[in-house]
MOPAC internal coordinates of N, CA, C and O (Angstrom, degrees):
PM7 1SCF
backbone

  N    0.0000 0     0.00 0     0.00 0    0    0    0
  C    1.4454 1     0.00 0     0.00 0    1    0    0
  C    1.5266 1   109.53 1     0.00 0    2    1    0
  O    1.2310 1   116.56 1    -7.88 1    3    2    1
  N    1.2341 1   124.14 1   172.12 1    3    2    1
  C    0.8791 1   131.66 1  -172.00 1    5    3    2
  C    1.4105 1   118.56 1  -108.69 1    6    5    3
  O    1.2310 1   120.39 1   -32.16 1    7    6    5
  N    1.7417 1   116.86 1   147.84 1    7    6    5
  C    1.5019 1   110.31 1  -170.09 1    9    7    6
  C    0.9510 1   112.68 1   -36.41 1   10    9    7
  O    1.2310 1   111.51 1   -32.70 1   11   10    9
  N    1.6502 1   133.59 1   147.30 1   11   10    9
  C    1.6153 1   122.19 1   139.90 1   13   11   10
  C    1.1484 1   140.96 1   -54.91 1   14   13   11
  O    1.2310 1   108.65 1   -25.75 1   15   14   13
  N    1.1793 1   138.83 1   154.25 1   15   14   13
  C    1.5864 1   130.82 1  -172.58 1   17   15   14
  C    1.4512 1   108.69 1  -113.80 1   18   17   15
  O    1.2310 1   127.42 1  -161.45 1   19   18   17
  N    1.1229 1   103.33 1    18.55 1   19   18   17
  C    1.2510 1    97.07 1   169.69 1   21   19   18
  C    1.9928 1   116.92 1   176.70 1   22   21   19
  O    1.2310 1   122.03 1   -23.15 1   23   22   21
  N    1.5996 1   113.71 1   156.85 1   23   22   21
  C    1.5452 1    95.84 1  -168.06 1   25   23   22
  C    2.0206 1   115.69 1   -52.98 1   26   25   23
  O    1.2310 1   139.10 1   144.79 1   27   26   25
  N    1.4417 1    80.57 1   -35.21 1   27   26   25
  C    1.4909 1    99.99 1   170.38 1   29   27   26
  C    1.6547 1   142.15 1   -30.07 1   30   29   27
  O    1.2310 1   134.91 1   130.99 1   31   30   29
  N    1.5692 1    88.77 1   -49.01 1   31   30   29
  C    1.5286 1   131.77 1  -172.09 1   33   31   30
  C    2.0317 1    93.83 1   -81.15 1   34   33   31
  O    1.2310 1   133.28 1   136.43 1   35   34   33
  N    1.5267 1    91.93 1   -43.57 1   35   34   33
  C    1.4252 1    97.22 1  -169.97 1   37   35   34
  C    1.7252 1   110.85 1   -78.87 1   38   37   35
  O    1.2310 1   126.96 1   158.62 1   39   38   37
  N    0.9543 1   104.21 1   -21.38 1   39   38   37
  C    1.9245 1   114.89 1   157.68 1   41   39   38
  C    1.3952 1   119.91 1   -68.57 1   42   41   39
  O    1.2310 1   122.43 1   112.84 1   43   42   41
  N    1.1938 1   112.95 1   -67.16 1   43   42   41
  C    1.7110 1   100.97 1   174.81 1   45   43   42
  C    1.2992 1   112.59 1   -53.60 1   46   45   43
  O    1.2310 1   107.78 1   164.24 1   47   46   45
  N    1.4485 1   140.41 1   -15.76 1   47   46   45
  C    1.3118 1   132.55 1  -171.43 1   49   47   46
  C    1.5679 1   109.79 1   -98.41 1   50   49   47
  O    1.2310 1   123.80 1   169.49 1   51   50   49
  N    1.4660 1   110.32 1   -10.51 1   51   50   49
  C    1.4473 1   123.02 1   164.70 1   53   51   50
  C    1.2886 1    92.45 1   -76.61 1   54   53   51
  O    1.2310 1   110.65 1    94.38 1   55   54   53
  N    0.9637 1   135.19 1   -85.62 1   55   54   53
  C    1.6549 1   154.85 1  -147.64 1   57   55   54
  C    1.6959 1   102.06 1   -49.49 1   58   57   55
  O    1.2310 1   128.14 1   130.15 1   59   58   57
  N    1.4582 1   101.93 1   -49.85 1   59   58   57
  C    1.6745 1   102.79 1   174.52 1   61   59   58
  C    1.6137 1   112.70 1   -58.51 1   62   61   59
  O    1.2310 1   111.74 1   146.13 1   63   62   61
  N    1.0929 1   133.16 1   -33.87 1   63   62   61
  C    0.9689 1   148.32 1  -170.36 1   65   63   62
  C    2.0927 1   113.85 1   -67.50 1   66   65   63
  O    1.2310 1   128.21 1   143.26 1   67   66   65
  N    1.3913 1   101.80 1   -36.74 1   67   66   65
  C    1.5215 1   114.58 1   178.48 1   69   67   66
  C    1.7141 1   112.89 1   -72.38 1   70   69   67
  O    1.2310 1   137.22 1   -49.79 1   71   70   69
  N    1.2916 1    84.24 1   130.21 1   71   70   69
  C    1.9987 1    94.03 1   176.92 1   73   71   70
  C    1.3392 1    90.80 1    95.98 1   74   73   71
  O    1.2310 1   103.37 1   177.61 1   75   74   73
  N    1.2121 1   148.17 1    -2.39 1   75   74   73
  C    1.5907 1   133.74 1   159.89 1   77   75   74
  C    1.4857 1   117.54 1  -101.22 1   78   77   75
  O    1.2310 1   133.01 1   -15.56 1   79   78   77
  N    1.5120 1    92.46 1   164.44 1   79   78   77
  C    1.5402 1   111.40 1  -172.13 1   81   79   78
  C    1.7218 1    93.13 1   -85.26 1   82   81   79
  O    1.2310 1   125.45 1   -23.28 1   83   82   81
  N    1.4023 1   107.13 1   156.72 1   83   82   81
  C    1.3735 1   115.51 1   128.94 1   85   83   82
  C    1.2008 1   139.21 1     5.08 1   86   85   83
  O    1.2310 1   127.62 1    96.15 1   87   86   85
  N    1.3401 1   102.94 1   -83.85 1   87   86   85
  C    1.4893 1   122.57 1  -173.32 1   89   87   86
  C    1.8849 1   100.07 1   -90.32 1   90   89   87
  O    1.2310 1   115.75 1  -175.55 1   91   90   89
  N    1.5643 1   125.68 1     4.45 1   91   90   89
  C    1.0838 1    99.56 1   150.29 1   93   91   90
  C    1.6290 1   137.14 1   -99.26 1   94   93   91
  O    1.2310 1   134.95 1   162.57 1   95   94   93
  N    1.9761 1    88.69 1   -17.43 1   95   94   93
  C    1.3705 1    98.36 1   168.01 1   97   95   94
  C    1.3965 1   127.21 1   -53.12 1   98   97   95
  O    1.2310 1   131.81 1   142.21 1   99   98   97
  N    1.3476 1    94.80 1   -37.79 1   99   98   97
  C    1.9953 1   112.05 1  -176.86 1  101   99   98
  C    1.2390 1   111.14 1   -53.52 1  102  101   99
  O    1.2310 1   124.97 1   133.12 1  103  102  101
  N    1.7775 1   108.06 1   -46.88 1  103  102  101
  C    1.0603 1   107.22 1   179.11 1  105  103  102
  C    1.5674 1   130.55 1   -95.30 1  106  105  103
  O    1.2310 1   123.88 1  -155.28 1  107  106  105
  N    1.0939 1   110.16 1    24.72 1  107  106  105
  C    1.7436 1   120.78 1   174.70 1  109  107  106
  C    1.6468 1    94.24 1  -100.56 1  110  109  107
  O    1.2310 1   115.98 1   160.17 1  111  110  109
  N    1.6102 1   125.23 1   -19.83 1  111  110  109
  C    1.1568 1   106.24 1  -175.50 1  113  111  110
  C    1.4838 1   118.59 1  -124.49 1  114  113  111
  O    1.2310 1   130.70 1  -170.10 1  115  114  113
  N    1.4873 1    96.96 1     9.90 1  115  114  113
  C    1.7940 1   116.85 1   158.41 1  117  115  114
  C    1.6285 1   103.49 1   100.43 1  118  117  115
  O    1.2310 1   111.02 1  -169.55 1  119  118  117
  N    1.5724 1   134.50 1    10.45 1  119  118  117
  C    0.8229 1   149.95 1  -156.60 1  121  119  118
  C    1.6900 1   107.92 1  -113.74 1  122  121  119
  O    1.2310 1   119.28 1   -60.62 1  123  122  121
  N    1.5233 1   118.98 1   119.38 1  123  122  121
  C    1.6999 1   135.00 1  -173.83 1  125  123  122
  C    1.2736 1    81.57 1  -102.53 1  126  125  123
  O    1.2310 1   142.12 1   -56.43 1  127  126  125
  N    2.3428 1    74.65 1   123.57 1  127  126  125
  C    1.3253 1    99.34 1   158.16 1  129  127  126
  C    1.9526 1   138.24 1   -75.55 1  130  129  127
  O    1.2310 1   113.06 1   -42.78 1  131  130  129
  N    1.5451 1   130.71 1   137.22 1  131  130  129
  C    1.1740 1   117.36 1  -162.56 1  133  131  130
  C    1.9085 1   105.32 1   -57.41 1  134  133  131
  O    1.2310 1   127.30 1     1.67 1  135  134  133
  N    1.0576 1   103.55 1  -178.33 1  135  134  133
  C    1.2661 1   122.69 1  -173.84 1  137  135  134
  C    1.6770 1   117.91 1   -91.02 1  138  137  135
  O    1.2310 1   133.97 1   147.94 1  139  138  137
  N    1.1814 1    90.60 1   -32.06 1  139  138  137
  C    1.6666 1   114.72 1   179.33 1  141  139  138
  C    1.3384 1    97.81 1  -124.38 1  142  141  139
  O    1.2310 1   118.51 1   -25.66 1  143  142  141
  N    1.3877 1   120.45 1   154.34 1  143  142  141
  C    1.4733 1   114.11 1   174.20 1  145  143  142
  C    1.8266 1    83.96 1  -120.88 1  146  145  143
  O    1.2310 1   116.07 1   163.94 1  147  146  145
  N    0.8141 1   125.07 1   -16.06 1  147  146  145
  C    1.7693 1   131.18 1  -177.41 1  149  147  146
  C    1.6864 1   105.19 1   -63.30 1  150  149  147
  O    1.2310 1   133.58 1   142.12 1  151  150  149
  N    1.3843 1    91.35 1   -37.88 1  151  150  149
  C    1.8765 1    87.07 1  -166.74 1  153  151  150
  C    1.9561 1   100.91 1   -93.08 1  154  153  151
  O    1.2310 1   126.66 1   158.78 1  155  154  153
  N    1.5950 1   104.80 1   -21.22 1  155  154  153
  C    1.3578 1   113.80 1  -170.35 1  157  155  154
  C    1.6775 1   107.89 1   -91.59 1  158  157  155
  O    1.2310 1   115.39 1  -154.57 1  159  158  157
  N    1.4775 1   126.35 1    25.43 1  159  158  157
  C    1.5734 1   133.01 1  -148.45 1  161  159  158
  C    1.7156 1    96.60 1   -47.40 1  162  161  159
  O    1.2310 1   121.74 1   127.72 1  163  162  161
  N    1.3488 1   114.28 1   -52.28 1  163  162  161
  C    1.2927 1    97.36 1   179.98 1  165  163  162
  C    2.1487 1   135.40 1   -83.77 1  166  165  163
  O    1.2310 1   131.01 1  -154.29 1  167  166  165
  N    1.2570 1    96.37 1    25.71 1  167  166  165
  C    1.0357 1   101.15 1  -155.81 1  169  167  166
  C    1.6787 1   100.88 1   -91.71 1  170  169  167
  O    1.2310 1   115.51 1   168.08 1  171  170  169
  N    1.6237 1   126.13 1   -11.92 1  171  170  169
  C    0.9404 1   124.91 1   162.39 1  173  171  170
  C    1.9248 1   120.21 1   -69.25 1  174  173  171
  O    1.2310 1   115.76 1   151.93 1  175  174  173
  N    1.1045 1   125.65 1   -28.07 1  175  174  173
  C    1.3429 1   137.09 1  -149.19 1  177  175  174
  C    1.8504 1    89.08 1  -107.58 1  178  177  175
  O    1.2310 1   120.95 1   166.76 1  179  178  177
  N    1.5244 1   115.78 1   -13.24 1  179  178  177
  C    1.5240 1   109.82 1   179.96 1  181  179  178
  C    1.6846 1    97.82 1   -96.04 1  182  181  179
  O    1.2310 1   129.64 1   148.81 1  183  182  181
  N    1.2114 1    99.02 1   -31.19 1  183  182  181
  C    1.5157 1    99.02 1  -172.72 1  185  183  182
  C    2.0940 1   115.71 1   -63.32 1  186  185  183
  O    1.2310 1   128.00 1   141.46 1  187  186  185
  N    1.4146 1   102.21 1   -38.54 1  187  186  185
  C    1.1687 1   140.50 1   177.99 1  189  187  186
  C    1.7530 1    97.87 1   -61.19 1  190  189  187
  O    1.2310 1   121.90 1   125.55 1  191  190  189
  N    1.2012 1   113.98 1   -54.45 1  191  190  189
  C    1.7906 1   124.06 1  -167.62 1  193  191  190
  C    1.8157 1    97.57 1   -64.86 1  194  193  191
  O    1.2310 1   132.23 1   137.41 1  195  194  193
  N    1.5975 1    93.99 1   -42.59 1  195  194  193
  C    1.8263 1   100.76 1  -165.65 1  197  195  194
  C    1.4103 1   106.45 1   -74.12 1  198  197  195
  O    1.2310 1   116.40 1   147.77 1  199  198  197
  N    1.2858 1   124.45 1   -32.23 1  199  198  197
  C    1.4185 1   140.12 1  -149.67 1  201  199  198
  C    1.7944 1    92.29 1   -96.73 1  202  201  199
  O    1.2310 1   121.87 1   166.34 1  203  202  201
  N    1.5809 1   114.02 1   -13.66 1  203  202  201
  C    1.4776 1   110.20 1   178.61 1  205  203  202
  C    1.6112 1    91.63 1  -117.88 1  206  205  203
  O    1.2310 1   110.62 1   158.76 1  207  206  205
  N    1.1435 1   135.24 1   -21.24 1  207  206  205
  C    1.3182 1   117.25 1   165.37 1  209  207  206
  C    1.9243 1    87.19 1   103.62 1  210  209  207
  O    1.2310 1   127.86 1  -161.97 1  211  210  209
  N    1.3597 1   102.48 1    18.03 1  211  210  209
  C    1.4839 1    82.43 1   166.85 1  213  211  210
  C    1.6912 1   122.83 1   -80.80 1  214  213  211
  O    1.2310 1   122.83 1    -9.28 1  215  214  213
  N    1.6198 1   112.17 1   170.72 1  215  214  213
  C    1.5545 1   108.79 1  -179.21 1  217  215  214
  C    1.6927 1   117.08 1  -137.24 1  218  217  215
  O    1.2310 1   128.18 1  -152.26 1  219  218  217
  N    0.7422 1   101.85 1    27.74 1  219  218  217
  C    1.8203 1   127.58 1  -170.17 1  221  219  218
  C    1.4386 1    97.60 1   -73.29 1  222  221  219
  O    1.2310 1   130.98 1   106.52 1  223  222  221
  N    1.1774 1    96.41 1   -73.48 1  223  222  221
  C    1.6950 1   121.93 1  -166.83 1  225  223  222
  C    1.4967 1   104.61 1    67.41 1  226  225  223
  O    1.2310 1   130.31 1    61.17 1  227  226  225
  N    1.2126 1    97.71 1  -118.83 1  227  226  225
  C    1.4779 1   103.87 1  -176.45 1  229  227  226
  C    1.7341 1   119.87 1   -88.74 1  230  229  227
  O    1.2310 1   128.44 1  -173.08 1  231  230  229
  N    1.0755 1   101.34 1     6.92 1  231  230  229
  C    1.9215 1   106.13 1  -167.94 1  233  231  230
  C    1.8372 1    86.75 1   -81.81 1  234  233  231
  O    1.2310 1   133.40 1   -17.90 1  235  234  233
  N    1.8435 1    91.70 1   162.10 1  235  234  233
  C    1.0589 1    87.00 1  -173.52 1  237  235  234
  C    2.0301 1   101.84 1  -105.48 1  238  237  235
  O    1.2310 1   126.11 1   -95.94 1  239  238  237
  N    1.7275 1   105.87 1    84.06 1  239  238  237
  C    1.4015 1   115.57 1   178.96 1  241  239  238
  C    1.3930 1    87.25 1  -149.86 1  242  241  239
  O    1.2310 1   127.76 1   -15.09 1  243  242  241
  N    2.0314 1   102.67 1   164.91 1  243  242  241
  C    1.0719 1   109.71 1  -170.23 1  245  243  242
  C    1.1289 1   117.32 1   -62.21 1  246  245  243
  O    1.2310 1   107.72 1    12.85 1  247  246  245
  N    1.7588 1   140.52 1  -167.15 1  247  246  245
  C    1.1744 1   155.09 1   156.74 1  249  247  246
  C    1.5615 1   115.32 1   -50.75 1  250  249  247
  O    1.2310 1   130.21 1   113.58 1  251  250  249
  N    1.6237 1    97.92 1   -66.42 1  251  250  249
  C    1.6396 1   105.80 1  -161.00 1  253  251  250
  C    1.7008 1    84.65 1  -129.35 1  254  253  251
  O    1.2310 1   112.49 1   -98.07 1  255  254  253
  N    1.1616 1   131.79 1    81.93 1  255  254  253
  C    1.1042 1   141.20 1   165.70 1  257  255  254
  C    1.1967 1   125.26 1   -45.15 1  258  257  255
  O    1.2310 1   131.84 1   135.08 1  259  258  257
  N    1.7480 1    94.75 1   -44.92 1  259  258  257
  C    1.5230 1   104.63 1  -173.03 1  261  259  258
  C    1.6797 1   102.77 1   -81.94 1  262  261  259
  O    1.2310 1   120.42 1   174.98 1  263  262  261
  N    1.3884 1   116.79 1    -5.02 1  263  262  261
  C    1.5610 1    99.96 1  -170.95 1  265  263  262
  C    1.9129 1   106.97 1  -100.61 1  266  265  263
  O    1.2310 1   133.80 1   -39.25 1  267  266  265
  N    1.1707 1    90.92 1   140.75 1  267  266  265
  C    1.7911 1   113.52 1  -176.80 1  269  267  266
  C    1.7377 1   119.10 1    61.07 1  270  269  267
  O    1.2310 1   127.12 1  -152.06 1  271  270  269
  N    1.5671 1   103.91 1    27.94 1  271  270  269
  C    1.2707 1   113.34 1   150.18 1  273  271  270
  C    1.5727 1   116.85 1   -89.05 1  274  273  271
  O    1.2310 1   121.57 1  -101.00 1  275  274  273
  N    1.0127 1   114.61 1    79.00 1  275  274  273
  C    1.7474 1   126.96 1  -172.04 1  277  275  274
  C    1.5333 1    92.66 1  -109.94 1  278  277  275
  O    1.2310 1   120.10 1   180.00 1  279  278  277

């Protein structure tokens, strides 16, 4: 997905996200779930980053940098 434009933008995409599985988030954003989640440890927290439109990844800076620096 694409950045949010706003903290706002970045709430409903939390909020959409509650009351689903896993394997439905994956699949609202076209993304197969691993087979093991033991061998895949980080594969929940990337799914989570994409599904909020974060772009950090692994660097050590915030998520949404650009949001609520006004």
């Amino acid at each position: 997905m694409n950045r949010p434009q706003s903290e706002q933008e970045l709430l409903q995409r939390a909020l959409m996200m509650a009351g689903l599985t896993l394997g439905e988030l994956a699949a609202q954003i076209g993304v197969n779930c691993p087979e093991n989640l033991q061998r895949d440890k980080g594969w929940v927290g990337q799914l989570f980053e994409v599904f909020l439109g974060a772009t950090a990844g692994s660097k050590p800076t915030q998520d949404f940098e650009e949001l609520g620096s006004s």
